[in-house]
C-alpha positions in Angstrom: -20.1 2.9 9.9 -18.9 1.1 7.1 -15.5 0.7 5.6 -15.1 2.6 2.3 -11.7 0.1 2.0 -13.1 -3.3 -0.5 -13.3 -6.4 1.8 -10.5 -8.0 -0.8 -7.9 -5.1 0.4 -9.2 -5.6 4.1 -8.3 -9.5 3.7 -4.9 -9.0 2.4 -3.8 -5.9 5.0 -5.0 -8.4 7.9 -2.5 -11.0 6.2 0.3 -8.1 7.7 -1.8 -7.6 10.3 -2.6 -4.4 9.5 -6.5 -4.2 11.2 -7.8 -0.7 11.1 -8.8 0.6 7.9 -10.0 4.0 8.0 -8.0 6.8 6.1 -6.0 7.9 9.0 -4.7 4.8 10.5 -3.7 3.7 6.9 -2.2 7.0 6.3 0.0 6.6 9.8 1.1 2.9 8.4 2.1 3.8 5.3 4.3 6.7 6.7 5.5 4.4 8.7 6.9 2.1 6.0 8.1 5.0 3.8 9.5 8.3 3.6 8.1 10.4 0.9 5.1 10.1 -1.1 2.5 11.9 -3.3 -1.1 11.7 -3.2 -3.2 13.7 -6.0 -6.6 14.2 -6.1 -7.8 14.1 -9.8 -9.9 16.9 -12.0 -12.9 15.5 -13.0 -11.6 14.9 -16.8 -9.3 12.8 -15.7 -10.7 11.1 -13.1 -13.6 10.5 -16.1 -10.9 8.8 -18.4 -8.4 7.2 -16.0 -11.8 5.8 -13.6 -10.3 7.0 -10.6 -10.8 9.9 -8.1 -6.8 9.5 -6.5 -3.0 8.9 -7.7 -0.7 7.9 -4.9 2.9 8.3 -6.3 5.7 6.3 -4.2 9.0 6.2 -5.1 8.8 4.6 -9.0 5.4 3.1 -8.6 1.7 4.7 -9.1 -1.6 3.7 -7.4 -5.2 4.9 -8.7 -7.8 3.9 -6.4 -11.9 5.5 -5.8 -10.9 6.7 -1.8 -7.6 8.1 0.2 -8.0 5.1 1.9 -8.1 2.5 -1.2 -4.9 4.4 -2.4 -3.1 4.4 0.8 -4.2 0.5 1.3 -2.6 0.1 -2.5 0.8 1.7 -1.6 0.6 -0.1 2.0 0.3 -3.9 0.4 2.9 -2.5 -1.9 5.9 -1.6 0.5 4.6 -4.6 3.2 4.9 -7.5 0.3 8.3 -5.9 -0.7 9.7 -5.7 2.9 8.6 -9.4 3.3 10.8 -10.4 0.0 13.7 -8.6 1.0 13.2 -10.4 5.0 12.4 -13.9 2.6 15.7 -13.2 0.1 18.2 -12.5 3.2 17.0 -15.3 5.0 17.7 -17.5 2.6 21.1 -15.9 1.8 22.1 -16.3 5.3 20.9 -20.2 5.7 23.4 -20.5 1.9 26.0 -18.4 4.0 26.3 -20.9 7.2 25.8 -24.1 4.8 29.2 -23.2 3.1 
C-alpha cells in the first residue's frame, strides 16, 4: 500500500520523528500536540477554485491540502516546528540567565 502523504512531508515528519503516516496515526499526533481543531471537507466549487479537497483550521492558522492525511501532516510540522522554537528561545534565555 502506498502512502497518499508526498515523500517531501514524509522527510520532514521523520526530522521529528514522527514515522507512520497514514490518516489515523497522524490524526492521534496532532491531537496530541493540540487541543482543538477543525478539519472541513470542501464542495466541489470550492475545492475547484481553492485546488484543494480539505481545510484544517488550528488555532489562527489554515492548511489546504489533497488528503486528511496531507492536512493533518500540514498542521503536525506546523505545531512540532513551533514547539521546537519555543524549547530553542527558552534555552537560550536560560544559558543568558546563568551568564549574568
Amino acid at each position: 500500500m502506498t502512502s497518499e502523504l508526498p515523500e517531501e512531508l514524509q522527510q520532514r515528519l521523520a526530522g521529528y520523528h514522527v514515522t507512520q503516516f497514514d490518516e489515523v496515526a497522524l490524526r492521534q499526533a496532532l491531537e496530541q500536540h493540540t487541543t482543538t481543531y477543525t478539519l472541513i471537507k470542501l464542495a466541489e466549487w470550492p475545492a475547484r477554485r481553492w485546488r484543494c479537497h480539505y481545510r484544517l483550521m488550528m488555532r489562527e492558522s489554515m492548511y489546504d491540502a489533497q488528503t486528511v492525511s496531507e492536512a493533518y501532516a500540514m498542521g503536525l510540522l506546523a505545531l512540532l516546528g513551533a514547539a521546537v522554537e519555543n524549547q530553542e528561545e527558552h534555552e537560550a534565555h536560560s544559558e543568558t540567565e546563568q551568564t549574568e
